[in-house]
C-alpha angles and dihedrals in degrees: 000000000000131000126249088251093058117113129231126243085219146032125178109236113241080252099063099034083055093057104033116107095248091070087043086060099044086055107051085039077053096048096043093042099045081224127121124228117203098187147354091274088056093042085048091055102054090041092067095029090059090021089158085054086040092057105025085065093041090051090054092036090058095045095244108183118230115178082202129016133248112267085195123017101198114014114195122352101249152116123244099012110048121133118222117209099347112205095017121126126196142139122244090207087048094058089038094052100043092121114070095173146130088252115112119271105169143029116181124188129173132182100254090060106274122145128168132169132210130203117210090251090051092052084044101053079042098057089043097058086043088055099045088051095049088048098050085051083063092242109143144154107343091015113131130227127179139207136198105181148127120256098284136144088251088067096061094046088051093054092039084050094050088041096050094059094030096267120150120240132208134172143171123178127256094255090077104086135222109290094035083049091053087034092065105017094048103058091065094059099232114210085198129034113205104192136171109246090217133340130206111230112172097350094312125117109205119189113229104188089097081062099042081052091051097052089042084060104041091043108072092191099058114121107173124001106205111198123217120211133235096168132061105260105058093189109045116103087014110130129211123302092024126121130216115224101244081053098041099056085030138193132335139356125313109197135247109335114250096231122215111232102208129163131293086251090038102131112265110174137340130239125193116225110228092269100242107155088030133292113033107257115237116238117200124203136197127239092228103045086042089049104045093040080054105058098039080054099050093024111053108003093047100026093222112167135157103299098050123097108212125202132185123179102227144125132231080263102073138064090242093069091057088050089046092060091045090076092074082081087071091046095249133159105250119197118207127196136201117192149053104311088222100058129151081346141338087267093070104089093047097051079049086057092049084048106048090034102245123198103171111040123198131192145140121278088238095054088047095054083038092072090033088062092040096060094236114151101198096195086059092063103036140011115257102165088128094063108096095163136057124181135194137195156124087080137015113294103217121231092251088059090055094049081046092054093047092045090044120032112025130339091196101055142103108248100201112191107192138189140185122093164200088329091057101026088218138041145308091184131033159148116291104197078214104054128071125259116234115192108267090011136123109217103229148311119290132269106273096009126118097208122173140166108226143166127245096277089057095249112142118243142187129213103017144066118288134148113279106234132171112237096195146036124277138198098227098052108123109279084222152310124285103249105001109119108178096049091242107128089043094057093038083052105068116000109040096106099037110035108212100004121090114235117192103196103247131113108244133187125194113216128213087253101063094263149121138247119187116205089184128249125354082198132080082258115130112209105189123185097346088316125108116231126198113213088227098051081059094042089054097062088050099065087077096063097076092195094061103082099178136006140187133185140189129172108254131199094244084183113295090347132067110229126178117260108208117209111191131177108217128216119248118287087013115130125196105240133175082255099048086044084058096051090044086057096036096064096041098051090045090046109041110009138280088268088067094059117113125243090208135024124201137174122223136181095237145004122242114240145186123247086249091049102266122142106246102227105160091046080057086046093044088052103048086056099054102252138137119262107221109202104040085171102067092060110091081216117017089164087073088074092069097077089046093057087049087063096048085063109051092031110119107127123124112255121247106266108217 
């Protein structure tokens, strides 16, 4: 946790904390308030006590560009319910594509060598033929399309191009395969399917048109399906009716794009949730409250202007990838990269960095400590004095990743852990380019956000673990659920335990020194090298193995990493054998993705339910690391967990890398 007397790795010098954004900002909030604002905790209170001033000024402060202003900023008080600039119209591509100039866009790098660049009037031009087409195909505001790609610059044409008429757009990444795609894709109901032909991960390429097929068959509305290539033969494999993508967007220039003003809450783009009590849930965001999250996020609590070159390693997948795409509002240079970030080897993503002159440099905490525990030293190997930011999610990054970072990378840098998530598409907690950095520690809460660790009872504390909830409305929430109606599993989603409040489902400390410290989910969702992973997206593929006649699985610390513990009950006579162990982890890894294979695999004679039938999966988690379970008495058979903590004591093998 850290004591009051502990020294940051980094403090800001009183030259750069005079010139970051986020003093811009306290000082034009100053200026328009008539308050004054001593420090970033008083800053923070009146962001989120006068939270429509808060976001009205950010919103004009960031040049957000409304084709019509707000009657209303912030309609009632409440959570869920409240209305975010009423009145107001806008387009999310438009503010995204202010700049049409010569300045670089785009860099796009793959694994198999492939490297592109776009300038700010190319993407444009692009995004324009993307919107006419989808226009002549009749598709328009509320329409879905759908994309099943890999992180290319494609991608990002074909969301700029939705974005700009009013379509939906919604992606996953080609290692999904093809029940989670359909599993996800297929419940919004797509009118046009945008799909890789093929993509390279660890030195492998893998086709991906039996799996387009596959989605073009099990989704009924699906009306063209256009295939991006990664070879270098576009058409070869493609069958008939479908469209390339150079043919599909065709030949010469179109003019300036017509763009569609909807409203501030009109769909942008929709998420899927990990798929843990069945099919994922859709969670569908707004083009405002996306907008407007983004560029407080870029803008003041990373510092990213014109001249930064920002990288995330992500996939289309994630919602990184969505908030990625978000800093060409900024008009900065975004990099995107297709491939393994270990091939051919942990330095590869760094020497790409050197390459494509990174300044602010995103990953996942695992792939940091990867290359911790690896003894790599990145700054030995390229030269990486351009990058002043470093940031870090999808896990908690330890305190010795962030002294690694500091001793191996750049001394002189902001390591920004940061920490929200698919249902917000942005962050809770964040970096702040004027606040120390203490090892293990989130610098503070965002900009407009009440967050709070609290018990049970929904008291705030400081200095130990509590639930991180939401005390008041934002503007980025989900505007809903896909088909939910009624608005119930919404509600049940994030503010059943605490009405009116938002809980995220992770375990939060507060530090003496202002921080955060994440402990990971306080949910049965798994979150696995930086992706999240829904149980029953592992317990699908199993039905197909007759002789497993019951599984359970959790999300384990396998040292620095989380790795899945999978828990199977076996038939009679049935042993688990190093063969049985690699078909387990076969058809998982051919019918969900790589990321869903276990790192252990153990057999049990039983599996720990609920009174109602539910697998018990945080009592198993509970169990394996080493805590109390509560409420004995709501398991059916709660003697079933015996031979699981067995297993908790004698367990010390190394898991199966995959």
């Amino acid at each position: 946790m850290g004591s009051g007397s502990e020294r940051p790795l980094w403090k800001p010098s009183p030259e750069s904390i005079a010139a970051s954004e986020m003093t811009r900002f306290q000082r034009f909030a100053e200026e328009r308030t008539g308050k004054r604002f001593a420090s970033y905790a008083d800053l923070h209170e009146w962001s989120v006590s006068e939270s429509a001033a808060f976001w009205e000024l950010l919103a004009e402060f960031a040049g957000v560009v409304f084709h019509r202003p707000a009657d209303i900023v912030k309609g009632p008080d409440r959570m869920p319910g409240t209305k975010w600039f009423a009145g107001a119209r806008l387009n999310y591509a438009e503010n995204l594509m202010r700049y049409r100039d010569d300045h670089t866009a785009i860099i796009a790098v793959n694994e198999a060598g492939g490297y592109e660049r776009y300038s700010y009037s190319q993407l444009y031009r692009a995004a324009a033929k993307c919107a006419r087409v989808l226009r002549g195909l009749g598709i328009g505001p509320g329409d879905r399309v759908a994309g099943y790609t890999v992180n290319g610059p494609e991608a990002i044409v074909a969301l700029l191009g939705c974005a700009a008429i009013g379509a939906v757009w919604s992606s996953c990444s080609p290692d999904f395969g093809p029940a989670a795609a359909v599993d996800r894709l297929g419940q919004v109901r797509p009118r046009l399917l945008l799909a890789s032909d093929e993509y390279q991960y660890g030195g492998k390429r893998i086709d991906c048109l039996e799996t387009v097929r596959h989605i073009e068959r099990s989704v009924e509305t699906v009306e063209r399906v256009v295939v991006i290539p990664y070879g270098s033969d576009p058409s070869q494999g493609l069958d008939a009716g479908w469209l390339e993508w150079r043919e599909f967007l065709g030949e010469g220039d179109v003019g300036d794009i017509e763009f569609a003003y909807l409203p501030f809450d009109h769909p942008l783009y929709i998420l899927f949730s990990s798929g843990t009590t069945g099919a994922p849930k859709c969670i569908v965001h707004g083009a405002g409250g996306t907008l407007l999250q983004h560029r407080k996020e870029h803008l003041l609590h990373t510092g990213l202007g014109r001249d930064d070159v920002l990288f995330y390693f992500t996939t289309c997948g994630w919602m990184m990838w969505n908030w990625l795409a978000s800093a060409l509002a900024g008009g900065s240079t975004i990099v995107l990269y297709d491939g393994s970030p270990g091939y051919p080897d942990l330095n590869a993503l760094w020497r790409m960095a050197e390459r494509t002159g990174v300044t602010a440099f995103g990953a996942s905490a695992s792939f940091i400590e990867a290359c911790m525990r690896s003894g790599l030293s990145p700054r030995s190997v390229a030269d990486l004095s351009r990058i002043r930011a470093v940031l870090s999610t999808g896990s908690p990054l330890s305190a010795e990743g962030f002294r690694w970072v500091y001793q191996n990378v750049n001394s002189d840098l902001l390591l920004a852990s940061i920490s929200g998530g698919t249902d917000i598409v942005s962050c809770f907690v964040l970096g702040n380019p004027n606040l120390p950095v203490y090892a293990g520690q989130i610098q503070c809460v965002g900009l407009g956000l009440d967050v709070a660790a609290v018990d049970p009872s929904g008291k705030s504390i400081v200095g130990e673990k509590g639930e991180l909830v939401c005390r008041r409305p934002f503007p980025c929430m989900p505007i809903y659920f896909w088909n939910d109606p009624d608005g119930e599993k919404y509600r049940e989603a994030y503010f059943a335990d605490y009405p009116g409040w938002w809980r995220h489902g992770d375990y939060m400390a507060v530090t003496e020194q202002g921080g955060m410290v994440i402990y990971g989910r306080s949910d049965a969702t798994l979150n696995i090298r930086g992706v999240r992973i829904g149980t029953a997206e592992i317990y699908r593929p199993l039905e197909s193995l007759p002789w497993i006649v019951n599984s359970l699985a959790i999300e384990q610390r396998a040292g620095r990493d989380a790795e899945i513990v999978l828990f199977v009950v076996l038939g009679d006579g049935v042993e688990l054998t190093p063969e049985s162990e690699s078909e387990i982890r076969s058809v998982i890894r051919q019918q969900a993705s790589p990321r869903h294979v276990p790192g252990y695999i153990y057999a049990v004679p039983d599996i720990p339910v609920t009174r109602n039938g539910k697998k018990a999966e945080l009592a198993v988690r509970k169990v394996v690391e080493g805590d109390r379970i509560p409420n004995l008495n709501a398991l059916a058979n709660p003697e079933c967990l015996e031979a699981i903590r067995r297993f908790a004591a004698v367990s010390a093998r190394e898991p199966v890398s995959d």
